[in-house]
N, C-alpha and C positions, 0 to 999 in steps of 0.2 A: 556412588555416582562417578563416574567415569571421568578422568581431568579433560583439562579444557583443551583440545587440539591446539597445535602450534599455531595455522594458519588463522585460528581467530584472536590470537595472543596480541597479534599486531591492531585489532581491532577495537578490542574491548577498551570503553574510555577515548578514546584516540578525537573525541569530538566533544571534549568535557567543556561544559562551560557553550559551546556555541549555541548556534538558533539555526532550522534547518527546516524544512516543508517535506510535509508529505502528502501527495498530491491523489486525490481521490478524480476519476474519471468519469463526473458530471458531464451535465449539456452542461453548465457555470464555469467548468475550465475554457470554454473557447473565448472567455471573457478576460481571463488575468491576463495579463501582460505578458510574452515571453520571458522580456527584460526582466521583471518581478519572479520568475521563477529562475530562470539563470542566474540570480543576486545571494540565491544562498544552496547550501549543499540540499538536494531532493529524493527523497524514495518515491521513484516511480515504477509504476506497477502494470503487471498484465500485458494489453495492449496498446501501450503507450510507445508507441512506436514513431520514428521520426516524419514517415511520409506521415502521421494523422497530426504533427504538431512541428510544422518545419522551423529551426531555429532553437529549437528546444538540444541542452547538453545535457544528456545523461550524467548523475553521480551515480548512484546504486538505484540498483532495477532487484525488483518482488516479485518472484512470481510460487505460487502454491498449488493453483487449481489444478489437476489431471487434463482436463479438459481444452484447459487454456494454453498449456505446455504443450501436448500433446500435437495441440493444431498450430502451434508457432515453433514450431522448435531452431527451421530457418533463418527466422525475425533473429530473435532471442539471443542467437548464436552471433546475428550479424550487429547485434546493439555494440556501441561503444561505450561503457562504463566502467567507473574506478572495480566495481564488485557485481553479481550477480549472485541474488540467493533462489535458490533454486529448492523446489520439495525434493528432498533425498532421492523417489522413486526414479527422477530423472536427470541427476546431481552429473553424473557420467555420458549423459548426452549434451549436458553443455558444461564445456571442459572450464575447468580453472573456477567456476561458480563452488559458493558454499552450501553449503547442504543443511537442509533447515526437515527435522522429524516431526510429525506434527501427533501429538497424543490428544486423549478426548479430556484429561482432567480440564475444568475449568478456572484458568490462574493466568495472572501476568506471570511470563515467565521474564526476566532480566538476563538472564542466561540462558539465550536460544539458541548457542552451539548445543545443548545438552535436549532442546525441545523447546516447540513453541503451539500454543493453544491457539487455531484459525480464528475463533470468535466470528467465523458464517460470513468473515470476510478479509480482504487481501490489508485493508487499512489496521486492522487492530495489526496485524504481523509485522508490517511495517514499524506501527508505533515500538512495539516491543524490541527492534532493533536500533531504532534511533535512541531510546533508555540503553540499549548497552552499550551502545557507542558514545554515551553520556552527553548526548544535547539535551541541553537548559530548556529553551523553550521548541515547541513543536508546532508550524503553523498548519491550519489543515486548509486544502484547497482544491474545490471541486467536490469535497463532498456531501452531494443534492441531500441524499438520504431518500430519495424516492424512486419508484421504479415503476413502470408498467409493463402487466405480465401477462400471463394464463397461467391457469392453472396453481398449484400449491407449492409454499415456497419449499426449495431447494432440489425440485422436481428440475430433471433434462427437457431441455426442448430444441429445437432446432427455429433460428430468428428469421422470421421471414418479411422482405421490405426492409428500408430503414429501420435503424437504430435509435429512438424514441430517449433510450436509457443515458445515452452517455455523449461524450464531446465532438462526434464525426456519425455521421449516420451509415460507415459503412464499417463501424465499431465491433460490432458482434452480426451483422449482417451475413444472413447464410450460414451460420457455427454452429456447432453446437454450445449451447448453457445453460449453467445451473439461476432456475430463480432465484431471488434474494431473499433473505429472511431476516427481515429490518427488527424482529425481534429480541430476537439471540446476539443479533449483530451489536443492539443498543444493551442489552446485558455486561459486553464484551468493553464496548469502550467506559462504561460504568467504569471497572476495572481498571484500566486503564486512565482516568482521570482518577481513581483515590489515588493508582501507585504513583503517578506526577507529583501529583500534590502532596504526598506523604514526603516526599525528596525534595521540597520543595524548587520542585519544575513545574512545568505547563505545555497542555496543550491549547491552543487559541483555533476555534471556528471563523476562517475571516470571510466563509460563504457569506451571501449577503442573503441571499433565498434560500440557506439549507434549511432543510426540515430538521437536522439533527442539535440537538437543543439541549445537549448533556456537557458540552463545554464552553469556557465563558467566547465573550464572541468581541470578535477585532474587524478593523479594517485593513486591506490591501495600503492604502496612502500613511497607515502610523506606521508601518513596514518600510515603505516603498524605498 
């Protein structure tokens, strides 16, 4: 296996011992508090962009999908954040971002300079960097776990109307995307709840309506 690049040297650990959110983009985000997410370091993902969540500070921005990258590459570039991890394919279209490879074995990777397993969605990747940046606990917020769609999951489609799926209805509105595949996806964070808990870490669901019901579950006010 190939050593660890320089530029994640400063990375690895650098967050031992904190508490951090990583924020999934539910219709249930337009509910937390700004204030409640500004209060502690965040992986925000995808299209979480400022005009969809004004007042919102960027720490580290996620993003993996082809698709998602592809049609934001402007955004992404114009985000203000400590880091940006970026899929390798497009690491060089947004300058100074990490580069994250993504392989099909099925594993928490703890070393995602070296590779990281998608698990069918942008939150397991996340999780797997906030484990290497060594945060204690991991709150999750905004993620619904549900989605409405056509057609079969992981199928392209183009979104027509409102955005049904997620925190702004003009989210994925007119883009192209891939379905969800809530299957594979709950396989993934399986995984990821033993490897917490085996470290004895945690991740805390503090959705209050998530359908995702694989970790234990908190409030927003035992945070706040």
């Amino acid at each position: 296996m190939s050593p660890m690049p320089n530029a994640w040297k400063l990375l690895k650990n650098m967050k031992s011992g904190d508490t951090c959110i990583v924020i999934g983009n539910g219709p249930s985000l337009s509910d937390v508090p700004i204030s409640f997410l500004n209060k502690y370091d965040s992986f925000a993902a995808n299209r979480l962009f400022p005009e969809y969540l004004p007042g919102f500070k960027h720490k580290w921005y996620v993003a993996v999908n082809p698709l998602v990258i592809e049609q934001n590459l402007e955004q992404i570039n114009k985000l203000d954040a400590s880091a940006k991890f970026i899929a390798q394919a497009f690491v060089n279209q947004v300058p100074g971002s990490f580069p994250l490879c993504s392989y099909a074995l099925r594993r928490f990777s703890a070393e995602p300079w070296h590779g990281v397993y998608e698990g069918y969605t942008v939150t397991f990747v996340s999780l797997q960097l906030a484990f290497a940046l060594g945060y204690k606990t991991v709150l999750l917020v905004g993620v619904d776990h549900r989605y409405k769609y056509e057609g079969q999951p992981n199928e392209e489609h183009v979104l027509e109307g409102d955005d049904p799926n997620h925190f702004h209805p003009d989210y994925f509105k007119g883009m192209r995307w891939h379905n969800p595949d809530l299957r594979q996806s709950e396989g993934a964070y399986m995984m990821a709840m033993h490897y917490f808990n085996n470290e004895n870490r945690s991740v805390v669901n503090l959705g209050p309506d998530s359908d995702l019901d694989i970790f234990p579950r908190g409030v927003i006010k035992q945070w706040a």
